[in-house]
C-alpha positions as CSV (number, residue, x, y, z in Angstrom):
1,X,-25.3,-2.6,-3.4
2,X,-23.9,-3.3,-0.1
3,X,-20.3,-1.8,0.9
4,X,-17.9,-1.6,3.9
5,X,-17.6,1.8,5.9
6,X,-14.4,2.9,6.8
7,X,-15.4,5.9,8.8
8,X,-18.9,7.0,10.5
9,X,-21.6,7.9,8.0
10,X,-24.5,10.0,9.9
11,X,-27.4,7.8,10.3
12,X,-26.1,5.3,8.2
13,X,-23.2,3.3,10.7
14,X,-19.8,3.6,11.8
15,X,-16.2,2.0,10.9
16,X,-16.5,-1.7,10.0
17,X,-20.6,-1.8,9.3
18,X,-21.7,-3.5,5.8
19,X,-24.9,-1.3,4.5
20,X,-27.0,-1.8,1.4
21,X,-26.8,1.5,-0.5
22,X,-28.1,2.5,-3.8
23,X,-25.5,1.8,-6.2
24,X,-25.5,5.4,-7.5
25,X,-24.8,6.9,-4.1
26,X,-22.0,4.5,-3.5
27,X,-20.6,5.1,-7.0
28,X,-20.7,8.8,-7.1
29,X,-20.2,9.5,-2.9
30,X,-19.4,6.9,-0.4
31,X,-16.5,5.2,-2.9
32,X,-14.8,8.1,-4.3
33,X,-15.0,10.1,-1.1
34,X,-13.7,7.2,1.2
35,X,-16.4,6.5,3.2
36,X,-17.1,2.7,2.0
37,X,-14.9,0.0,-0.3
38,X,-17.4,-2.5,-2.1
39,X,-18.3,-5.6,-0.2
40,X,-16.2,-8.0,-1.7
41,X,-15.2,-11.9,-0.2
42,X,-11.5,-10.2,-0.4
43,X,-13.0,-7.2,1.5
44,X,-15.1,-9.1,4.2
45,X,-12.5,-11.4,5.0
46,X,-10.0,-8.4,5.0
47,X,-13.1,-6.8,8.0
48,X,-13.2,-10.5,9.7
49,X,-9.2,-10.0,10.6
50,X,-9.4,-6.5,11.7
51,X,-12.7,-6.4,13.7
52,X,-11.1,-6.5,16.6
53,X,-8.9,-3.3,16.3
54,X,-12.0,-2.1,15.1
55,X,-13.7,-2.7,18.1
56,X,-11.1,-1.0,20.4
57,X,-11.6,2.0,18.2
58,X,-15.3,2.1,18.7
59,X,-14.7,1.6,22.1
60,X,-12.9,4.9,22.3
61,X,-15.2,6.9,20.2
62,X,-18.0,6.2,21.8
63,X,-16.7,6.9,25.4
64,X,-15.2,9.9,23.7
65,X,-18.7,11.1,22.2
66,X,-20.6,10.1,25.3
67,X,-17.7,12.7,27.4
68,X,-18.3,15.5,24.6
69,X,-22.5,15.1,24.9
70,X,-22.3,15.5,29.1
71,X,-20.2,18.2,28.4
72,X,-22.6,19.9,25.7
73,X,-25.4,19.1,28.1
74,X,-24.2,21.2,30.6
75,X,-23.1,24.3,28.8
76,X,-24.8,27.4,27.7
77,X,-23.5,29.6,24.6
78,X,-25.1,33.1,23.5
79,X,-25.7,34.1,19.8
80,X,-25.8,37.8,19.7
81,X,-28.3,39.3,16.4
82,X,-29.6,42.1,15.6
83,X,-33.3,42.7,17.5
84,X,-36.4,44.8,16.6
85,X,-39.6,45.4,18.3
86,X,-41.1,42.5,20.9
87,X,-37.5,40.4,20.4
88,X,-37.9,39.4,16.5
89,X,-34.8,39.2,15.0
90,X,-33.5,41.1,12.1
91,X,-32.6,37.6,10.2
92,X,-32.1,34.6,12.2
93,X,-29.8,32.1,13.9
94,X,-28.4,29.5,11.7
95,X,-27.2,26.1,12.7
96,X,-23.5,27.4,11.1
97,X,-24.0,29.9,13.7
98,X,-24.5,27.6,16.3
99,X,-21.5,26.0,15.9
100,X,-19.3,28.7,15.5
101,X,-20.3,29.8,19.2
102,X,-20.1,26.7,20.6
103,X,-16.5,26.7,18.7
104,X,-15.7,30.1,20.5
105,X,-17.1,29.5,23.9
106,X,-16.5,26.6,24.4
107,X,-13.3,25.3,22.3
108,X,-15.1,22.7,21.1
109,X,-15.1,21.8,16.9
110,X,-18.5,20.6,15.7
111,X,-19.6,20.1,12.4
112,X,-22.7,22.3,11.4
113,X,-24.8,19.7,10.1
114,X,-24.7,17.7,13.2
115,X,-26.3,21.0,14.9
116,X,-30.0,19.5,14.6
117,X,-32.0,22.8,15.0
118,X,-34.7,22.4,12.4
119,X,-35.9,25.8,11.6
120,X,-33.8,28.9,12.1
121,X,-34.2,30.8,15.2
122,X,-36.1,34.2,14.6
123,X,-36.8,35.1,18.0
124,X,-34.8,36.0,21.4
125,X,-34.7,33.4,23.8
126,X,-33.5,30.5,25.5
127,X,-33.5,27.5,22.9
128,X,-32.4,23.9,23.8
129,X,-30.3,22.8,20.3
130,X,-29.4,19.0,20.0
131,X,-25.9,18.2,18.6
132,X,-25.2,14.4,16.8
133,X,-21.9,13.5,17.7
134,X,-21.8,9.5,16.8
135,X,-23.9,7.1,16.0
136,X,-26.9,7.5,18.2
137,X,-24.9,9.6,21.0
138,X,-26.4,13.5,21.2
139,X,-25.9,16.3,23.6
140,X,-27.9,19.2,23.9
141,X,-26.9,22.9,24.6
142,X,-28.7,25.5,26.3
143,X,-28.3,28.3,23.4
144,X,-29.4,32.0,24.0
145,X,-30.4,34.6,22.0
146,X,-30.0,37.8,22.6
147,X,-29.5,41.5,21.3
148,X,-25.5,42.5,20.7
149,X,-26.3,45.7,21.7
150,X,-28.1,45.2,24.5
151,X,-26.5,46.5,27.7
152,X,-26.6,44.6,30.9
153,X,-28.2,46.9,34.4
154,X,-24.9,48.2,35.5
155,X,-23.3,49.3,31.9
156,X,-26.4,51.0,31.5
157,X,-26.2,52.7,34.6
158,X,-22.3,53.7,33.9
159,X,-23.9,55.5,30.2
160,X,-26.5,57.7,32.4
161,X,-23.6,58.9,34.9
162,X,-22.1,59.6,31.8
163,X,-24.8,61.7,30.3
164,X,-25.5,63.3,33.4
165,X,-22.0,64.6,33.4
166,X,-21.5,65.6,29.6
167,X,-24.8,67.7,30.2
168,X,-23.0,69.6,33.8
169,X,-19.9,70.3,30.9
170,X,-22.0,71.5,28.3
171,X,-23.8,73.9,30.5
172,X,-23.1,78.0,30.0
173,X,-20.8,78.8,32.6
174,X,-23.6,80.8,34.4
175,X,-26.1,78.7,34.6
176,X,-26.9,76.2,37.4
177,X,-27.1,72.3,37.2
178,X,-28.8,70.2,39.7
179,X,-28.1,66.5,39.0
180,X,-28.8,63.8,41.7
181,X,-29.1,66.6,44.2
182,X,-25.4,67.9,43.8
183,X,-25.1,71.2,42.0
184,X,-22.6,72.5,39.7
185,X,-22.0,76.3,39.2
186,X,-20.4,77.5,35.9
187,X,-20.3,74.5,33.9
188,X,-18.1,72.3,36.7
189,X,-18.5,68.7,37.6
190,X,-16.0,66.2,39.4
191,X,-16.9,63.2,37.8
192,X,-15.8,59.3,37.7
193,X,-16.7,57.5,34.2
194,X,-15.4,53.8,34.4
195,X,-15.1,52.4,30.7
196,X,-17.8,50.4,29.3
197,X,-17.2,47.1,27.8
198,X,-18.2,45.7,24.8
């Protein structure tokens, strides 16, 4: 059965194509849901008349998926999971969670099916994820993987002097505490702890 698109169908076309569907899928999806009218003579002639406008609105989608892809192609987003032993994932990274990061980071809205990951990610990493955007147009983001509650070199660092310090406060107020060379007598310690972000 062939039909008119009015919008983009993934891998089908865009605005203004005629397609030969199956009459069921037509019927039950691309009609009701206003993706397609029927190919009628009233209908094609109706598309003759506007293919112009059509045109200039293809024009702009394209040049406006084509901006969006160089854009993708140059960022990075991070997915932060849950990691166990030798960086397996507790779960995995979804496509859905793909897009939600790139929607945070990045400010940009994507659908999650056109996040083209294949398999879900189960590992930490560095993954390169393709995104559809129109037509044939793709962009691909750098996406890493990583563990939430890993804490970068000088957070970690920050914890330590932290520890170091709660031990000097805990000590009996006799006792001695040598810590990095500097000792504290009776359980006193001048210390700087700088808050630790999240």
């Amino acid at each position: 059965m062939k039909v008119i698109l009015l919008k983009e169908l993934q891998g089908k076309g865009g605005e203004g194509d005629v397609i030969d569907v199956a009459r069921g899928f037509a019927n039950n999806f691309l009609l009701t849901q206003g993706y397609a009218v029927r190919a009628t003579k009233g209908n094609l002639k109706q598309l003759e008349e506007r293919k112009k406008n059509i045109a200039k609105r293809e024009e702009v989608r394209i040049a406006d998926a084509t901006a969006l892809a160089e854009k993708l192609n140059a960022a990075t987003v991070r997915v932060d999971a849950q990691v166990g032993e030798e960086g397996v994932l507790f779960g995995s990274v979804t496509a859905p969670m793909v897009a939600e990061a790139i929607e945070q980071q990045l400010d940009i809205q994507i659908d999650r099916r056109r996040v083209e990951l294949g398999k879900p990610i189960k590992m930490v990493g560095t993954y390169e994820v393709p995104v559809s955007l129109y037509r044939d147009i793709k962009g691909t983001v750098t996406v890493v993987v990583g563990g939430g509650d890993q804490m970068d070199e000088e957070s970690a660092e920050t914890v330590e002097a932290f520890d170091e310090a709660l031990e000097i406060a805990e000590s009996p107020a006799d006792e001695t505490v040598e810590i990095d060379g500097q000792i504290s007598e009776g359980g006193t310690v001048e210390a700087e702890v700088t808050e630790i972000e999240e």
